[in-house]
Backbone atoms as SQL, in Angstrom:
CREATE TABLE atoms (id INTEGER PRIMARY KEY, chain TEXT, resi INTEGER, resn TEXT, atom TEXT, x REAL, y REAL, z REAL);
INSERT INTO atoms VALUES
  (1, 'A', 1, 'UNK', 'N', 0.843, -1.175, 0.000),
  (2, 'A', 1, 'UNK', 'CA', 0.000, 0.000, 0.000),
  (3, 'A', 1, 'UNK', 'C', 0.893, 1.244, 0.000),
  (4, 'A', 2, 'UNK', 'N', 0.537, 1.916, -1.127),
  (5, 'A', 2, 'UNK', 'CA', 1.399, 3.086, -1.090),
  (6, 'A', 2, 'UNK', 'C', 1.087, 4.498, -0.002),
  (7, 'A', 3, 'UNK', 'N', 2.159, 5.382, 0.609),
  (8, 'A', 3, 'UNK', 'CA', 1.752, 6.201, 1.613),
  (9, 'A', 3, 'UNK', 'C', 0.810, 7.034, 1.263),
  (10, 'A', 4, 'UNK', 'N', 0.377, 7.924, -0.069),
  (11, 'A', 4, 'UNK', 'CA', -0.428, 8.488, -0.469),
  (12, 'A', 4, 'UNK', 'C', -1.063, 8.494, -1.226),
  (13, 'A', 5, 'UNK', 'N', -1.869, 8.938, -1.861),
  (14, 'A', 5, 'UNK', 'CA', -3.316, 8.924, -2.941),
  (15, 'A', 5, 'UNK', 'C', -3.595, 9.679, -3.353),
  (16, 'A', 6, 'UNK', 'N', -3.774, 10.222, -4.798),
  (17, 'A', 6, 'UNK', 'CA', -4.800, 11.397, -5.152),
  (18, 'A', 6, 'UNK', 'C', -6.123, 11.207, -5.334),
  (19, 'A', 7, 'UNK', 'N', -6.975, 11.490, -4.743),
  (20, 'A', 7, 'UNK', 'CA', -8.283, 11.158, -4.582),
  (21, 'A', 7, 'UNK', 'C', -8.946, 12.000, -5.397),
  (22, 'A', 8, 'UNK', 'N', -10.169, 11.676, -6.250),
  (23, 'A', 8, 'UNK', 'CA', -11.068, 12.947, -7.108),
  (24, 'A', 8, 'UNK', 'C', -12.542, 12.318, -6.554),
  (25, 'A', 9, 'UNK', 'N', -13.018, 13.204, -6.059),
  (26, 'A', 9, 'UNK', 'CA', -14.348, 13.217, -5.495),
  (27, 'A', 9, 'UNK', 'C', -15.766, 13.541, -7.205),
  (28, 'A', 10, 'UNK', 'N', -16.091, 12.908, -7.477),
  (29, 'A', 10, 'UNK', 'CA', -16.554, 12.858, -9.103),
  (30, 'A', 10, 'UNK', 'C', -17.978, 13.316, -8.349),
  (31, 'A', 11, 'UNK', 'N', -19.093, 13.829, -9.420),
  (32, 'A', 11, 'UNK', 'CA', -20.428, 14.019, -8.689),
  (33, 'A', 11, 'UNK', 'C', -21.241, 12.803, -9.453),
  (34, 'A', 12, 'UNK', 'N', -20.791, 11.508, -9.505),
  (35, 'A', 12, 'UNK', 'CA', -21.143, 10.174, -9.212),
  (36, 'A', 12, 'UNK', 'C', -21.294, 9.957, -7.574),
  (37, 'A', 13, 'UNK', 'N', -19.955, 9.990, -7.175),
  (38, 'A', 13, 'UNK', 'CA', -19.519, 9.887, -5.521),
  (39, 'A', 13, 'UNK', 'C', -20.935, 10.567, -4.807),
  (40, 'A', 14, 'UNK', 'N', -21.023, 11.929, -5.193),
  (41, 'A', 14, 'UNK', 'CA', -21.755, 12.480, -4.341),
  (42, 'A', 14, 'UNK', 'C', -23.228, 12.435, -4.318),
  (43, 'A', 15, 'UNK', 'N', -23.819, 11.868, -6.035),
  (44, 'A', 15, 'UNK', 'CA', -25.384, 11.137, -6.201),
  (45, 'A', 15, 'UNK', 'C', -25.295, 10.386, -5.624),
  (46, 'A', 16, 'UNK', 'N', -24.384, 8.906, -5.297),
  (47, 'A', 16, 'UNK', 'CA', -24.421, 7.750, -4.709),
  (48, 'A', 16, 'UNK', 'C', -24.407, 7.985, -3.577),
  (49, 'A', 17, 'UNK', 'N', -23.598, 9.024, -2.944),
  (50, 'A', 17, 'UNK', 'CA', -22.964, 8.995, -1.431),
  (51, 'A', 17, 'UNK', 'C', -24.452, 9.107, -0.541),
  (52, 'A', 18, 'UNK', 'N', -24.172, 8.717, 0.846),
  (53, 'A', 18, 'UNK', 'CA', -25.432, 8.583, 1.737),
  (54, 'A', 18, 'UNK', 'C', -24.969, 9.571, 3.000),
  (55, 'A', 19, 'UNK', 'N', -25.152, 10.367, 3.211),
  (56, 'A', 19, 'UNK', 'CA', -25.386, 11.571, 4.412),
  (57, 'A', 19, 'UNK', 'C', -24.977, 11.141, 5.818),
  (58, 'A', 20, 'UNK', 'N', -23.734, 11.108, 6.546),
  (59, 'A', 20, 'UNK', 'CA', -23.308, 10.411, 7.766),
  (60, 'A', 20, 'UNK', 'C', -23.260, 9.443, 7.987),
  (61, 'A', 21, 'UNK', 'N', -23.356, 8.605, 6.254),
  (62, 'A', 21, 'UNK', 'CA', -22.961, 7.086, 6.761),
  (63, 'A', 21, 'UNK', 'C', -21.143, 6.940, 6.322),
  (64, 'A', 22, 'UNK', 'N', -20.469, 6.794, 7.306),
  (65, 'A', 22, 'UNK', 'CA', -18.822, 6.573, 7.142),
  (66, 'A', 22, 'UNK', 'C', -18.138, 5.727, 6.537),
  (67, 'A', 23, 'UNK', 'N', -19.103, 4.424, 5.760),
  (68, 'A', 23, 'UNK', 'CA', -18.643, 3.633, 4.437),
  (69, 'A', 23, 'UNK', 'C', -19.097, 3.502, 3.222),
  (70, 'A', 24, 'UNK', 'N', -20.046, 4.498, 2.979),
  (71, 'A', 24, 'UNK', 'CA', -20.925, 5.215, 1.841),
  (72, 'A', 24, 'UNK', 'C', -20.948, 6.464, 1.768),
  (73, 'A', 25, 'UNK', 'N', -20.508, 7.525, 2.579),
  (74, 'A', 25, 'UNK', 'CA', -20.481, 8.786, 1.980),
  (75, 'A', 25, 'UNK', 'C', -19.497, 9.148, 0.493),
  (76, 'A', 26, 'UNK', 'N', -19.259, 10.326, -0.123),
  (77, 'A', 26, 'UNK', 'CA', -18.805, 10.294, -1.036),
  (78, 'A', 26, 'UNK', 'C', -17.508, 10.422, -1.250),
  (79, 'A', 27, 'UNK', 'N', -16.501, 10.718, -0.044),
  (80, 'A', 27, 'UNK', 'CA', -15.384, 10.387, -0.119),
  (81, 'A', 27, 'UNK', 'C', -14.574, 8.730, 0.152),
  (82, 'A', 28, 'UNK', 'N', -15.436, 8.263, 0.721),
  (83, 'A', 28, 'UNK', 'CA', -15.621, 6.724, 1.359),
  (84, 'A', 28, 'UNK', 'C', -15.505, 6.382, -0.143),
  (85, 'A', 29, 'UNK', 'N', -16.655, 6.493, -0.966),
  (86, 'A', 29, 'UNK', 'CA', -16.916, 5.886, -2.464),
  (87, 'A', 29, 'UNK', 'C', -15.956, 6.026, -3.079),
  (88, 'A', 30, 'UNK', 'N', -14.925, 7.598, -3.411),
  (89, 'A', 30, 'UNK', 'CA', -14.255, 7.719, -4.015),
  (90, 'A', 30, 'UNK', 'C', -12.850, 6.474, -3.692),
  (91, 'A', 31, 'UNK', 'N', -12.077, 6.827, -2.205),
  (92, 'A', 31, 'UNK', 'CA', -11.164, 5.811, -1.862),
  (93, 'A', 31, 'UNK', 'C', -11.474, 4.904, -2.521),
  (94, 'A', 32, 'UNK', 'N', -12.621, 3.957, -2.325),
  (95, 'A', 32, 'UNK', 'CA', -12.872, 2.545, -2.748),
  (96, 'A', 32, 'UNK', 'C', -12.557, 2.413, -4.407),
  (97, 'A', 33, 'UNK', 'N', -12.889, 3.135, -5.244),
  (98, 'A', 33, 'UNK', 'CA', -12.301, 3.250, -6.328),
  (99, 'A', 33, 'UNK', 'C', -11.134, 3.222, -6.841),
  (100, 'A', 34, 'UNK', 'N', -10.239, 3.949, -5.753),
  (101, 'A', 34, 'UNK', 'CA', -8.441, 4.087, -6.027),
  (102, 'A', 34, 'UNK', 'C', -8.037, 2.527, -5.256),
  (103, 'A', 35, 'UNK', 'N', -8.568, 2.251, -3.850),
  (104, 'A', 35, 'UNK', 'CA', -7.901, 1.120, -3.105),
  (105, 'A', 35, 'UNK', 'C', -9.683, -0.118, -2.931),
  (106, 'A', 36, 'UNK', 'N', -9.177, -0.531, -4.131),
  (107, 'A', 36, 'UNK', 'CA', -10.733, -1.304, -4.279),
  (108, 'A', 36, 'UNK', 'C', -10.773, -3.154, -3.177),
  (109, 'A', 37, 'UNK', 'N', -9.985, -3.234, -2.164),
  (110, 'A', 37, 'UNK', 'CA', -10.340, -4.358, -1.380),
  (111, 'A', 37, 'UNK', 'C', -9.895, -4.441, -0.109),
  (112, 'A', 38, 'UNK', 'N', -9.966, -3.121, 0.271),
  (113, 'A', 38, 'UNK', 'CA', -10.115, -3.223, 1.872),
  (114, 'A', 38, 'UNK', 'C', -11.024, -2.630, 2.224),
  (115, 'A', 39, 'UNK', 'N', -11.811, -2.635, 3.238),
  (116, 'A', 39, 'UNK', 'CA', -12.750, -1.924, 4.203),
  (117, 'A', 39, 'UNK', 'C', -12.301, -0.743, 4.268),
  (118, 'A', 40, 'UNK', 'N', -13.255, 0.390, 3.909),
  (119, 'A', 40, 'UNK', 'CA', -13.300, 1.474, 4.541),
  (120, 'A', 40, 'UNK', 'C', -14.053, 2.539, 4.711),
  (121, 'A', 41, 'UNK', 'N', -13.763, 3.631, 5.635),
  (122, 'A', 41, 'UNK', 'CA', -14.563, 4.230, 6.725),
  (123, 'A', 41, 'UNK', 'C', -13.965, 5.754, 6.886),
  (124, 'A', 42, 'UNK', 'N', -14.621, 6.731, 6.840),
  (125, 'A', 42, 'UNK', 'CA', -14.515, 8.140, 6.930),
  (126, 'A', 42, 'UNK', 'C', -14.861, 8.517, 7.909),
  (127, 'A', 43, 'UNK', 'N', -14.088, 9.227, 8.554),
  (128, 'A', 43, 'UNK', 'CA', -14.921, 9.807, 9.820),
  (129, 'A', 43, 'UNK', 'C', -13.828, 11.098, 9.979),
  (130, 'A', 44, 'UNK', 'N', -13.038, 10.968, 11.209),
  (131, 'A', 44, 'UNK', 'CA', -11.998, 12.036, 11.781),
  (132, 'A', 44, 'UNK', 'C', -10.589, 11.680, 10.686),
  (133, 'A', 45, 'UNK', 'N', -10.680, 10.959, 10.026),
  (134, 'A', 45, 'UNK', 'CA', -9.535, 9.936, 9.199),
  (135, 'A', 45, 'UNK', 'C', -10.077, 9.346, 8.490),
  (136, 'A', 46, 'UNK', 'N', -9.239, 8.601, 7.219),
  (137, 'A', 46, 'UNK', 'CA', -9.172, 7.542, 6.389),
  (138, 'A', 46, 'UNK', 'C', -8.873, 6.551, 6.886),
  (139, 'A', 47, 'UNK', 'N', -10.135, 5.739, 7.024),
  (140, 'A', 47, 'UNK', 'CA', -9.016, 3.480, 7.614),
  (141, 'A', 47, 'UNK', 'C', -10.017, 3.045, 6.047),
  (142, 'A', 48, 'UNK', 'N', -7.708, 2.584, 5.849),
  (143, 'A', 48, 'UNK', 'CA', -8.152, 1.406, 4.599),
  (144, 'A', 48, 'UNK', 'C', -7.824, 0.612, 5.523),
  (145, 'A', 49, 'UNK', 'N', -8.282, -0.567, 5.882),
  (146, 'A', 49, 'UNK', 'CA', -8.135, -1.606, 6.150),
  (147, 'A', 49, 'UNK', 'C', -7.872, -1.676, 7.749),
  (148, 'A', 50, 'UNK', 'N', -6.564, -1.606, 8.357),
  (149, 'A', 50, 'UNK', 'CA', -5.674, -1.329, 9.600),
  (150, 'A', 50, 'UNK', 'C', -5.007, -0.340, 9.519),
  (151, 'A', 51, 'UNK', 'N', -5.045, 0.560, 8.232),
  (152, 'A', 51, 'UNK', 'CA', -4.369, 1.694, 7.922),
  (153, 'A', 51, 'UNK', 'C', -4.956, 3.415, 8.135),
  (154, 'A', 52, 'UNK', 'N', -4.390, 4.339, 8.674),
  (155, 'A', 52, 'UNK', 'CA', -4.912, 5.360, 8.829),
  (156, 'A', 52, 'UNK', 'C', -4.415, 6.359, 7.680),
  (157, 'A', 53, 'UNK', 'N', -4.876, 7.154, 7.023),
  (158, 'A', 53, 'UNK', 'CA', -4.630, 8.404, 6.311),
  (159, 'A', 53, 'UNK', 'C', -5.489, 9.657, 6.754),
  (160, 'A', 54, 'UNK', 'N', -4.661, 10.593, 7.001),
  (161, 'A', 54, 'UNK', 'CA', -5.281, 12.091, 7.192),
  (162, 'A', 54, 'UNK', 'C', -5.744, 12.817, 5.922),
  (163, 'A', 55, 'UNK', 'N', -6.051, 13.738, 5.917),
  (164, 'A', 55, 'UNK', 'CA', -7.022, 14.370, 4.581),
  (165, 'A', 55, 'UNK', 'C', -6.725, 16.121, 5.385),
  (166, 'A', 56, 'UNK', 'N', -6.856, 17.016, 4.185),
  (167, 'A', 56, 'UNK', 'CA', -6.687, 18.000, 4.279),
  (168, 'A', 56, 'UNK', 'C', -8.173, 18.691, 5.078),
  (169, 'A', 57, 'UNK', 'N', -8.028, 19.780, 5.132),
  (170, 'A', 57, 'UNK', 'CA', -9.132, 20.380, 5.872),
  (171, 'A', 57, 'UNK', 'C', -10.324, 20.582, 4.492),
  (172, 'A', 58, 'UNK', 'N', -10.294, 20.975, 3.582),
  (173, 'A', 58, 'UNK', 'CA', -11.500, 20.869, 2.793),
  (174, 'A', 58, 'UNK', 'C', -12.000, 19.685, 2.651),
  (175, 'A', 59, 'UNK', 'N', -11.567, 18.471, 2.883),
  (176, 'A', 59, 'UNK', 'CA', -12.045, 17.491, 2.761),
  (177, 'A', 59, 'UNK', 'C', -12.882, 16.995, 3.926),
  (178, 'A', 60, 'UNK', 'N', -12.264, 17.559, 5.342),
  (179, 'A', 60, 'UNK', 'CA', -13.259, 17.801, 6.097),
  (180, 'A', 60, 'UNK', 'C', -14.786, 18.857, 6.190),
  (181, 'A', 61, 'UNK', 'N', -14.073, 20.081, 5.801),
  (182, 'A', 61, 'UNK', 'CA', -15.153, 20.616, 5.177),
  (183, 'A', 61, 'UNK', 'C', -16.404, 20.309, 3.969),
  (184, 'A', 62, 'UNK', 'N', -16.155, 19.095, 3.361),
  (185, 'A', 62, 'UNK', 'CA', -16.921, 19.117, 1.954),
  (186, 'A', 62, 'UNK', 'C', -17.795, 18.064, 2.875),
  (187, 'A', 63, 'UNK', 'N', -17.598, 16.978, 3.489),
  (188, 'A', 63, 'UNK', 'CA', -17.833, 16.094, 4.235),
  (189, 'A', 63, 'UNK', 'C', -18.992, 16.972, 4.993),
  (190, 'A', 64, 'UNK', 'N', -18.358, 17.764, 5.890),
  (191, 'A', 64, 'UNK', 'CA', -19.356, 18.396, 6.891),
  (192, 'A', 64, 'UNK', 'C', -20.877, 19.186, 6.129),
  (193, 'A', 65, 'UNK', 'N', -20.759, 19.700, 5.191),
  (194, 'A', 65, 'UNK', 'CA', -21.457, 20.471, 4.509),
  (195, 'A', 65, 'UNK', 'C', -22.589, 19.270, 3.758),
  (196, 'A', 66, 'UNK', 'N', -21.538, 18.292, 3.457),
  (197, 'A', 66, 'UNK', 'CA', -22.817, 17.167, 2.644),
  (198, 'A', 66, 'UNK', 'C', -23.470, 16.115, 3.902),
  (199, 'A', 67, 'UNK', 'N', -22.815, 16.350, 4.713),
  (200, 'A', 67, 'UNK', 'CA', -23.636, 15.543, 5.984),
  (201, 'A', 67, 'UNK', 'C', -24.935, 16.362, 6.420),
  (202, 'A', 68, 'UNK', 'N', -25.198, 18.498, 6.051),
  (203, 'A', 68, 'UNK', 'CA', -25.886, 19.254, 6.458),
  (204, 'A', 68, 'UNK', 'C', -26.982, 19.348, 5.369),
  (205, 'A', 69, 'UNK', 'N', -26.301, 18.657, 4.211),
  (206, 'A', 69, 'UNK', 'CA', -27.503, 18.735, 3.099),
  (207, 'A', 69, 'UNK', 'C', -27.644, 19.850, 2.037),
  (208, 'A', 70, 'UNK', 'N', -26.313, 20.599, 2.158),
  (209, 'A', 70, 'UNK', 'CA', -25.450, 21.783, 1.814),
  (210, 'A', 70, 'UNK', 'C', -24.796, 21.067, 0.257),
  (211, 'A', 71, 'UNK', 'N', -25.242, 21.650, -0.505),
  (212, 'A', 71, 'UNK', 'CA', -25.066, 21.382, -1.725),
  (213, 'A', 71, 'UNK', 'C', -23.205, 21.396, -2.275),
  (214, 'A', 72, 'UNK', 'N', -22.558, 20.631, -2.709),
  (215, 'A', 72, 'UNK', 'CA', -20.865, 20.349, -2.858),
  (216, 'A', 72, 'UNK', 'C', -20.941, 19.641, -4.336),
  (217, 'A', 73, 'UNK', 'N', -19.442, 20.039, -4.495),
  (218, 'A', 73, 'UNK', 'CA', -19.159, 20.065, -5.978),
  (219, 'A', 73, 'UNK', 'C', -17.967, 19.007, -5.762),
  (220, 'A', 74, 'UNK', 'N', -17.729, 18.361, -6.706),
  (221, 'A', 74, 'UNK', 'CA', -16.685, 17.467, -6.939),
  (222, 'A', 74, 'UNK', 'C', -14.964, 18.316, -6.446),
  (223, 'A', 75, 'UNK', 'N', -14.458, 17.811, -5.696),
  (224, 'A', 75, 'UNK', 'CA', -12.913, 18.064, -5.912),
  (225, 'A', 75, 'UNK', 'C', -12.172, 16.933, -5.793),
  (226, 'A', 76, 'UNK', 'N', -10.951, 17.830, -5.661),
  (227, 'A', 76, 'UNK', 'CA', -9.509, 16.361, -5.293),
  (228, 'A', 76, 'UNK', 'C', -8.781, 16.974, -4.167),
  (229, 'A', 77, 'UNK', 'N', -8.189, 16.386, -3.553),
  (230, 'A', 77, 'UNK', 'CA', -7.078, 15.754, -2.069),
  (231, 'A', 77, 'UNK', 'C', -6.516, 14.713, -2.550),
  (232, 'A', 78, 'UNK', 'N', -5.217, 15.220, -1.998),
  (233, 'A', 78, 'UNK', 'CA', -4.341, 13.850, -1.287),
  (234, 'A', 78, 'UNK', 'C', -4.755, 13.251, -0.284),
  (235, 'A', 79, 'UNK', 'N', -4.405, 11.933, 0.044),
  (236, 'A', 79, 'UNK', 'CA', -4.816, 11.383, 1.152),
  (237, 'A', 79, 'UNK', 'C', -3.651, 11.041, 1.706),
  (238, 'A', 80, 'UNK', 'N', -2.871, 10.894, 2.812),
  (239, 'A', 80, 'UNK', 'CA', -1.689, 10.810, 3.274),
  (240, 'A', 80, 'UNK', 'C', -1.635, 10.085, 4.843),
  (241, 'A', 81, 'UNK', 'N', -0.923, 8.273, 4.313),
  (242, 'A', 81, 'UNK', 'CA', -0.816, 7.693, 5.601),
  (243, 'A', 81, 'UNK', 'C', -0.413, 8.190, 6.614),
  (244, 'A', 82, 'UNK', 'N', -0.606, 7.925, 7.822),
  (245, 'A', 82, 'UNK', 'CA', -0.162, 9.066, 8.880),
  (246, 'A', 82, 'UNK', 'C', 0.933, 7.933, 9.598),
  (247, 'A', 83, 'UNK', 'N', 1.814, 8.370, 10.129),
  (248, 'A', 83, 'UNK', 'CA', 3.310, 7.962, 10.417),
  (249, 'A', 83, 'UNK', 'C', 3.217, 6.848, 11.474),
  (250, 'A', 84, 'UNK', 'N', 1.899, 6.666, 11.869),
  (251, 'A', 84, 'UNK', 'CA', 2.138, 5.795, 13.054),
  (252, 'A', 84, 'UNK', 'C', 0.876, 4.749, 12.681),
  (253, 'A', 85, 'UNK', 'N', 0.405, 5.023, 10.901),
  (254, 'A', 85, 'UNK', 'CA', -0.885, 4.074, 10.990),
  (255, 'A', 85, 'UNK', 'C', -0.174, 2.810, 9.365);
C-alpha cells in the first residue's frame, strides 16, 4: 500500500454517497475506487483496512457540509498515511 493517494471526489460519488454514513459517503466511495479491497470508513480519518490516512481540511469541510444537506461540488485531495498508521 502506497503512503499516499490522489483522490477525485466525481459528482457520481456524491449522487451515490449517503449523508453520515462513514462507508458510503462520497469520499468513502471515491477511496474505494483508487484502493478497491479493503474496508473502509470516513470519519476524523481515512481506515483502509488497519491503515490510517489524514485528509486535508476541505475534505473535512466538503464532508461536513454534505452531511448538512449543503449542496458540494466534486474536488480532489491527497490522502496521506499518517506515520504511526
Amino acid at each position: 500500500m502506497k503512503n499516499k493517494y490522489k483522490i477525485k471526489v466525481k459528482q457520481i460519488d456524491i449522487d451515490r454517497g449517503i449523508p453520515q454514513d462513514v462507508c458510503r459517503c462520497p469520499v468513502a466511495l471515491a477511496v474505494r475506487r483508487v484502493i478497491k479491497k479493503a474496508r473502509i470508513t470516513v470519519c476524523n480519518d481515512i481506515q483502509v483496512g488497519n491503515r490510517q490516512f489524514d485528509f486535508p481540511c476541505k475534505t473535512e469541510t466538503f464532508i461536513t457540509a454534505f452531511d448538512k444537506g449543503i449542496e458540494v461540488k466534486p474536488f480532489n485531495f491527497v490522502m496521506r498515511m499518517r506515520a504511526n498508521g
